[in-house]
PyMOL commands that place a pseudoatom at each C-alpha (Angstrom):
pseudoatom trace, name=CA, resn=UNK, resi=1, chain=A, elem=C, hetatm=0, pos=[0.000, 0.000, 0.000]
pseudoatom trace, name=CA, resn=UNK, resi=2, chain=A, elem=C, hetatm=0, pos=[1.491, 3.614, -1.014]
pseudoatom trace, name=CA, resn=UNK, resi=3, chain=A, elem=C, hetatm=0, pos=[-0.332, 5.675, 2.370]
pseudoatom trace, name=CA, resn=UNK, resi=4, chain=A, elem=C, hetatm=0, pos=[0.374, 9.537, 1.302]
pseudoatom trace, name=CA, resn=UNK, resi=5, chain=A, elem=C, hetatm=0, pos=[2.102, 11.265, 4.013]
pseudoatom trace, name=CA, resn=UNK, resi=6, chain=A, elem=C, hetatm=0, pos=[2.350, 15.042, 4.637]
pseudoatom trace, name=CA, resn=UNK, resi=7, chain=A, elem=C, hetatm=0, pos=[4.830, 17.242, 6.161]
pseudoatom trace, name=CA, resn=UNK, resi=8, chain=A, elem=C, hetatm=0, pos=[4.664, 19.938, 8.641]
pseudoatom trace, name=CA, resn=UNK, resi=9, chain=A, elem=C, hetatm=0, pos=[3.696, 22.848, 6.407]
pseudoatom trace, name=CA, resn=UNK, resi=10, chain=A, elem=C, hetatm=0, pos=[0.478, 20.431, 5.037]
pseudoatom trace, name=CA, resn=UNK, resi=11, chain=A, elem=C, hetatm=0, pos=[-0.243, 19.499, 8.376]
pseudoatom trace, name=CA, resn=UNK, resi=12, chain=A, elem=C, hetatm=0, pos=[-0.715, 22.971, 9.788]
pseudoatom trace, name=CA, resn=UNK, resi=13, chain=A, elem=C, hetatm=0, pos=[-3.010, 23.766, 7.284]
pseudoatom trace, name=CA, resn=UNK, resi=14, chain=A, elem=C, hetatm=0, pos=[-5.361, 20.236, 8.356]
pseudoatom trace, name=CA, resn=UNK, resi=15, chain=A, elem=C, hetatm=0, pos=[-5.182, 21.056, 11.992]
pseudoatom trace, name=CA, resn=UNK, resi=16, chain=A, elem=C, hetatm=0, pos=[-6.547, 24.827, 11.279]
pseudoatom trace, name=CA, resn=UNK, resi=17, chain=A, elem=C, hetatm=0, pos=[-9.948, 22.400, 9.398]
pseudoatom trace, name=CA, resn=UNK, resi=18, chain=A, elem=C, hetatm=0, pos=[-10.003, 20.087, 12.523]
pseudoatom trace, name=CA, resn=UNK, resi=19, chain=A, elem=C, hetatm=0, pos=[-13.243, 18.377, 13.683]
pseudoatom trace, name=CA, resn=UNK, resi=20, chain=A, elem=C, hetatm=0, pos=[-13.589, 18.510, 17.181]
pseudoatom trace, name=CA, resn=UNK, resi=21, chain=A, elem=C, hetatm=0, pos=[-17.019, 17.280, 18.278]
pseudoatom trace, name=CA, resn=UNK, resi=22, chain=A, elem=C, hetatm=0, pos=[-17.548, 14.009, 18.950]
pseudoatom trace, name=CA, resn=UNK, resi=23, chain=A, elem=C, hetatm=0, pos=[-21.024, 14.438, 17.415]
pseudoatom trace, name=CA, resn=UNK, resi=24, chain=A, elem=C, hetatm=0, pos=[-23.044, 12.489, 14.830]
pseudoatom trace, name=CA, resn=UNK, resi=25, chain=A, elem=C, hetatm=0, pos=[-23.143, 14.670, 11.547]
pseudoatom trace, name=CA, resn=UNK, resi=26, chain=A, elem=C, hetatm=0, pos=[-23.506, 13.845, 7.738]
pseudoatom trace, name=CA, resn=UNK, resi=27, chain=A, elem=C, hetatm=0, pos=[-20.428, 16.813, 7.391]
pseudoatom trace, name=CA, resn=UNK, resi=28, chain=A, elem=C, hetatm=0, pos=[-17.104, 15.203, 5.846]
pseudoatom trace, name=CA, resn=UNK, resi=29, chain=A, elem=C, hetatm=0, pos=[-14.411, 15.416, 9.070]
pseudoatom trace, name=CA, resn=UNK, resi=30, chain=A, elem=C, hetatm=0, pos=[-10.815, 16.366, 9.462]
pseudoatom trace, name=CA, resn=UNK, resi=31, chain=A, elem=C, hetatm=0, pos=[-9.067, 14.100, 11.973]
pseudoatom trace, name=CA, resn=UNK, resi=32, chain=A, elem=C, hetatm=0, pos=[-5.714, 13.886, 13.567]
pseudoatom trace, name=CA, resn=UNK, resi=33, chain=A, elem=C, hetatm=0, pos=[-4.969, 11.119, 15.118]
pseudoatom trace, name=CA, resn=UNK, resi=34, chain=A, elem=C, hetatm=0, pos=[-1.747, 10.077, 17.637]
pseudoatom trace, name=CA, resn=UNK, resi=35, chain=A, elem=C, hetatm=0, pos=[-1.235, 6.285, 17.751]
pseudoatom trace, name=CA, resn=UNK, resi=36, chain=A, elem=C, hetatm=0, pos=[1.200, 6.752, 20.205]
pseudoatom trace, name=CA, resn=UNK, resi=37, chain=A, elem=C, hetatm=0, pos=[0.921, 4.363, 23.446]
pseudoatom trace, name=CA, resn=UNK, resi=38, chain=A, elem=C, hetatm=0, pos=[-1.345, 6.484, 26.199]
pseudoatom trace, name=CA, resn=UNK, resi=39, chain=A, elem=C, hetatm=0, pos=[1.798, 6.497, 28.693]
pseudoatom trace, name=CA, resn=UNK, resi=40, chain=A, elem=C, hetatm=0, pos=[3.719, 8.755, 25.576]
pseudoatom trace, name=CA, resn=UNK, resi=41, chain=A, elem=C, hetatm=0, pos=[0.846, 11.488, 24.846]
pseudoatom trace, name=CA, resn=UNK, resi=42, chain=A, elem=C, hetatm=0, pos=[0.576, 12.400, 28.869]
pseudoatom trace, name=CA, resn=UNK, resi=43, chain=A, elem=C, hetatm=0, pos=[1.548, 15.872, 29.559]
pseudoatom trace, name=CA, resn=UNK, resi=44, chain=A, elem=C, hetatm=0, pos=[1.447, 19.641, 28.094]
pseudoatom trace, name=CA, resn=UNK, resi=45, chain=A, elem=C, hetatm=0, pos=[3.217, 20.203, 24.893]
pseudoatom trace, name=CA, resn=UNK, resi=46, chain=A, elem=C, hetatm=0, pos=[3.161, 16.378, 24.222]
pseudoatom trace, name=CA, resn=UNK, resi=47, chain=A, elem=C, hetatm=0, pos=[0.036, 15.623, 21.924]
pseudoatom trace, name=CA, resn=UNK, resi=48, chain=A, elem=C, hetatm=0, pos=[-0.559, 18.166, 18.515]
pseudoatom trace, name=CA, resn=UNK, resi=49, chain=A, elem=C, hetatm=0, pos=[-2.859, 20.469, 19.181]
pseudoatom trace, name=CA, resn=UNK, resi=50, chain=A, elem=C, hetatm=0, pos=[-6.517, 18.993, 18.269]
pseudoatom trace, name=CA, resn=UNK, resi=51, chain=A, elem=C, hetatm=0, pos=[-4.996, 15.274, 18.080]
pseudoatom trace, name=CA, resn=UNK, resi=52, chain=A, elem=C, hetatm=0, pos=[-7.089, 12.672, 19.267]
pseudoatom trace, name=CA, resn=UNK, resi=53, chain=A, elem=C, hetatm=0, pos=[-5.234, 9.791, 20.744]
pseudoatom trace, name=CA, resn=UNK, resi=54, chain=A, elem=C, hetatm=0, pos=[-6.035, 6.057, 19.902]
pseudoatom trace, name=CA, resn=UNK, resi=55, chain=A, elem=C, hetatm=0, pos=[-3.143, 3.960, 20.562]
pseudoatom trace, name=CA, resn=UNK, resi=56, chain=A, elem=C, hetatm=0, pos=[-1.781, 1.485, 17.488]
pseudoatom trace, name=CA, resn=UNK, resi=57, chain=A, elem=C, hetatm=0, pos=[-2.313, -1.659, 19.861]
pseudoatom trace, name=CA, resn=UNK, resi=58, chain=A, elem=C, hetatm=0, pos=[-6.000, -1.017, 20.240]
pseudoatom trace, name=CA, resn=UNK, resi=59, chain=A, elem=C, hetatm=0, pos=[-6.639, -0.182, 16.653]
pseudoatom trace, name=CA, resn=UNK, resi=60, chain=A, elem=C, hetatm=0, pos=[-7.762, -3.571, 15.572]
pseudoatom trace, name=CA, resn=UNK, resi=61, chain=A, elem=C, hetatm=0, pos=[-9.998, -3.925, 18.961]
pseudoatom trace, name=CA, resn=UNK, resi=62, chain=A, elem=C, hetatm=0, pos=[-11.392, -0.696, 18.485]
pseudoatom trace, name=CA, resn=UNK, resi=63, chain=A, elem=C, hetatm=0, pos=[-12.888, -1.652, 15.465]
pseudoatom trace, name=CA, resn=UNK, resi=64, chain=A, elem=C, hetatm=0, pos=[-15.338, -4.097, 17.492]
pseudoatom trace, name=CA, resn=UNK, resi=65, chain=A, elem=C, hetatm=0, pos=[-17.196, -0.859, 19.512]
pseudoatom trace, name=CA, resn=UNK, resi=66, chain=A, elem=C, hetatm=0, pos=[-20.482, 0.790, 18.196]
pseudoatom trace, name=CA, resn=UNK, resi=67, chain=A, elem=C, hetatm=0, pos=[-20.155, 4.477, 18.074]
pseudoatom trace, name=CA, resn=UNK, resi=68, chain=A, elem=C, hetatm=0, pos=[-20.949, 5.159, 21.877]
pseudoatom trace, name=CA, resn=UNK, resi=69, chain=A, elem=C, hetatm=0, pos=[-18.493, 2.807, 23.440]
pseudoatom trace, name=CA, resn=UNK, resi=70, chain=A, elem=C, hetatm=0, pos=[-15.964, 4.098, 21.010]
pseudoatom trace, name=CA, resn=UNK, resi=71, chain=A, elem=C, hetatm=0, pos=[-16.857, 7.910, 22.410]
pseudoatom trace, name=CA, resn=UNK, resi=72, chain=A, elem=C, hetatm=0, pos=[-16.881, 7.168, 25.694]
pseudoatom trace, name=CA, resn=UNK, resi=73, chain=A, elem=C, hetatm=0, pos=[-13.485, 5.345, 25.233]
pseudoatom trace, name=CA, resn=UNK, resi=74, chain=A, elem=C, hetatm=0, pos=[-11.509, 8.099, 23.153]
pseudoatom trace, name=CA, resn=UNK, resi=75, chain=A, elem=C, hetatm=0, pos=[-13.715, 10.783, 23.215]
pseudoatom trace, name=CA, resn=UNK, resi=76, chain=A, elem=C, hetatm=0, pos=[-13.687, 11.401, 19.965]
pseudoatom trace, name=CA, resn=UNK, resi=77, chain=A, elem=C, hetatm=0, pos=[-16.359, 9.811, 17.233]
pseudoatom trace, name=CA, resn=UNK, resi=78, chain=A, elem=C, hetatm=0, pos=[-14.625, 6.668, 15.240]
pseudoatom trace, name=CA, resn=UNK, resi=79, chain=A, elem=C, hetatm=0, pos=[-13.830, 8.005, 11.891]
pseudoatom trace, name=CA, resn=UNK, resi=80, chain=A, elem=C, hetatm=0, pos=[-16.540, 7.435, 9.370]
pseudoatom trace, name=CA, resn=UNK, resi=81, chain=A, elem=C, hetatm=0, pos=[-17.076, 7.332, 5.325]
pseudoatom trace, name=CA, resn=UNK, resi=82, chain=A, elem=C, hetatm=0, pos=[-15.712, 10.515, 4.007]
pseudoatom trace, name=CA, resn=UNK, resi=83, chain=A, elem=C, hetatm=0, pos=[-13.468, 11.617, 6.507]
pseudoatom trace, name=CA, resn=UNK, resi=84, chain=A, elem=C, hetatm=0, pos=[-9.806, 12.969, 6.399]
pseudoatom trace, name=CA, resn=UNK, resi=85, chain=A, elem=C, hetatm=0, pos=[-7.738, 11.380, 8.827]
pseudoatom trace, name=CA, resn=UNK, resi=86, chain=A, elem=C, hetatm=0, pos=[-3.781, 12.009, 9.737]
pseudoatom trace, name=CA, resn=UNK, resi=87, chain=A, elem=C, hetatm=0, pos=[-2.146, 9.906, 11.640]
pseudoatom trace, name=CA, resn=UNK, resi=88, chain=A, elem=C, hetatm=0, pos=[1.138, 10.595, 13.603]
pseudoatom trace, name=CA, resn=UNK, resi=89, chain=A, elem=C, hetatm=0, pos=[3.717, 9.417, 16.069]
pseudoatom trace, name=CA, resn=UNK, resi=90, chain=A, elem=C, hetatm=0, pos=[7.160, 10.502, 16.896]
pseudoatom trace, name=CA, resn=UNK, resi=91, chain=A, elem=C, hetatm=0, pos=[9.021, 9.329, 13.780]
pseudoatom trace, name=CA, resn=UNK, resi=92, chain=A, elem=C, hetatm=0, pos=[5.961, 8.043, 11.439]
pseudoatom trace, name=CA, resn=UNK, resi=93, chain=A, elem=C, hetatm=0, pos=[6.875, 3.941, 11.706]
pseudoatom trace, name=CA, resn=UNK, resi=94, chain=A, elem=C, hetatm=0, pos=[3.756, 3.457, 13.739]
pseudoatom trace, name=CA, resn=UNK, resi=95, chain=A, elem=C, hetatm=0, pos=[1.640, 6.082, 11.684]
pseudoatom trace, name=CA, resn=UNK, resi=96, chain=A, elem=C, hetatm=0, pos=[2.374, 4.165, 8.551]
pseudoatom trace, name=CA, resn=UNK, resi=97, chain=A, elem=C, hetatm=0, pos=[2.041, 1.116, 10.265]
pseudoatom trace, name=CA, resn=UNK, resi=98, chain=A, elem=C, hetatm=0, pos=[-1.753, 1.690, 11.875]
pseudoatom trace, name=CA, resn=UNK, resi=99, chain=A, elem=C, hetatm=0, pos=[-2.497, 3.585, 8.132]
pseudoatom trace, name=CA, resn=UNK, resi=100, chain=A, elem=C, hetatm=0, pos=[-1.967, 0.290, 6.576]
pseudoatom trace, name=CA, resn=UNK, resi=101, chain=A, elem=C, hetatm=0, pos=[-4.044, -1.661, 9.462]
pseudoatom trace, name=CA, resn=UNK, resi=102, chain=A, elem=C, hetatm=0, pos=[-6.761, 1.152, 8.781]
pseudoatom trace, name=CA, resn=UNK, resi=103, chain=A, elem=C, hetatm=0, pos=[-7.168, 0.843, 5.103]
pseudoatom trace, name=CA, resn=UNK, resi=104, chain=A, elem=C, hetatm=0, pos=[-6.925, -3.078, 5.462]
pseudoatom trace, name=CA, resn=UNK, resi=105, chain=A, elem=C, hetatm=0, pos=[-9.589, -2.752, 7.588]
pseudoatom trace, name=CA, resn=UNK, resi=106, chain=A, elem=C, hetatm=0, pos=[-11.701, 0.268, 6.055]
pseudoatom trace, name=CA, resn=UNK, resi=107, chain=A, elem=C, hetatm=0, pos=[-10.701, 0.236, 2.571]
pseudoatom trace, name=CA, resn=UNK, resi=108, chain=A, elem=C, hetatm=0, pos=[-11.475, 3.410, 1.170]
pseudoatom trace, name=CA, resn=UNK, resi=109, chain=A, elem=C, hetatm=0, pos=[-14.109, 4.220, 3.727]
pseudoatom trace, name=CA, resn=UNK, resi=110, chain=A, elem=C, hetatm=0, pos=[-11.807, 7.335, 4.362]
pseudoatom trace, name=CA, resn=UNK, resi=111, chain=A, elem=C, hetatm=0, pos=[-8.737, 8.960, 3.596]
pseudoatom trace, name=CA, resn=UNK, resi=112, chain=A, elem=C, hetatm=0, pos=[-6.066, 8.024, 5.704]
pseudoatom trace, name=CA, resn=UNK, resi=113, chain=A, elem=C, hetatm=0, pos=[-2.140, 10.295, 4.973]
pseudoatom trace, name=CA, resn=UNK, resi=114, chain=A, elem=C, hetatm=0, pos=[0.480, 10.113, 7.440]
pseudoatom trace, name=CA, resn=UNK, resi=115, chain=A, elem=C, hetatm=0, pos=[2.810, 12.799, 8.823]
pseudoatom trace, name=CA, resn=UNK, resi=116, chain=A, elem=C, hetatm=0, pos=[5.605, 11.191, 8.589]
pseudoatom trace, name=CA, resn=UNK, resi=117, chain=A, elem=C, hetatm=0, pos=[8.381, 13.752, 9.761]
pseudoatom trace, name=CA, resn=UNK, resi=118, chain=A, elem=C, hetatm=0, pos=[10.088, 13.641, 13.116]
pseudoatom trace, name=CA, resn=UNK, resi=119, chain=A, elem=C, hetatm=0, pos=[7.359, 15.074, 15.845]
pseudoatom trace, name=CA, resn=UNK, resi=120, chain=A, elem=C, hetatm=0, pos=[10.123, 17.118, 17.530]
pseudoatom trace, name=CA, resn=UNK, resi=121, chain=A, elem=C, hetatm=0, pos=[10.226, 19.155, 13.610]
pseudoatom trace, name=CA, resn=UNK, resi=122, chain=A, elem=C, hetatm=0, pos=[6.900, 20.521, 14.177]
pseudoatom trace, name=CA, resn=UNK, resi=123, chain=A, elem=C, hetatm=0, pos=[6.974, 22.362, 18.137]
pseudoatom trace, name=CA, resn=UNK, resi=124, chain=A, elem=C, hetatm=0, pos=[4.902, 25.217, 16.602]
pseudoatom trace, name=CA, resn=UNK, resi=125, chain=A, elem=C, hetatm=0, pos=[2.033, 22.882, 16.523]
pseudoatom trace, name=CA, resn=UNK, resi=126, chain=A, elem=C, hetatm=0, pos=[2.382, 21.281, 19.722]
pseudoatom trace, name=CA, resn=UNK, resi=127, chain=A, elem=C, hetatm=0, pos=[-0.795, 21.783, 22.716]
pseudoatom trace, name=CA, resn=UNK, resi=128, chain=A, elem=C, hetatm=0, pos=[0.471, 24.112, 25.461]
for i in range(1, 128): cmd.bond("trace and resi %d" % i, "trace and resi %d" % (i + 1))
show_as sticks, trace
zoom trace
């Protein structure tokens, strides 16, 4: 699978079209999406500012929830037909590595891209 991947100047312009609410609505989304282990997003400055965080080793278990346990889990909707989705990490191994899971799984349900630069390239988009 060739997963298109973004860099940091692409990736600021998602995260200004982000969809925040975990809401049911018919409207296309913009998702990022850390699959970084829980015990590596804790702490200010750590996650990208509007990321969501669903770890790569529950990606494949995730996909058994309905749409409420999925909320109440990651507190976030699961992506859905039409959506945009990035997915990151610190280097982009396990980004590429959960977008190929992903579109094994959801085949072009959505649009999955990866940013796959080094995290510490973009701290202009880090959360405070």
């Amino acid at each position: 699978d060739n997963i298109p991947s973004i860099n940091s100047t692409e990736l600021a312009h998602y995260m200004e079209h982000l969809s925040q609410a975990p809401t049911e609505t018919s409207t296309p989304r913009t998702l990022l999406i850390d699959v970084r282990e829980r015990d590596e997003t804790e702490g200010p400055g750590v996650m990208l500012r509007g990321a969501h965080n669903l770890p790569l080793s529950e990606i494949e278990a995730s996909v058994a929830l309905n749409q409420e346990e999925f909320i109440d889990k990651y507190s976030f909707a699961p992506p859905r037909e039409g959506d945009e989705v990035v997915l990151y990490c610190m280097s982009g191994m396990r980004a590429g590595r959960a977008a190929m899971l992903m579109n094994s799984r959801f085949k072009d349900s959505f649009l999955v891209k990866i940013f796959s630069e080094h995290l510490l390239t973009a701290p202009q988009l880090r959360r405070n």
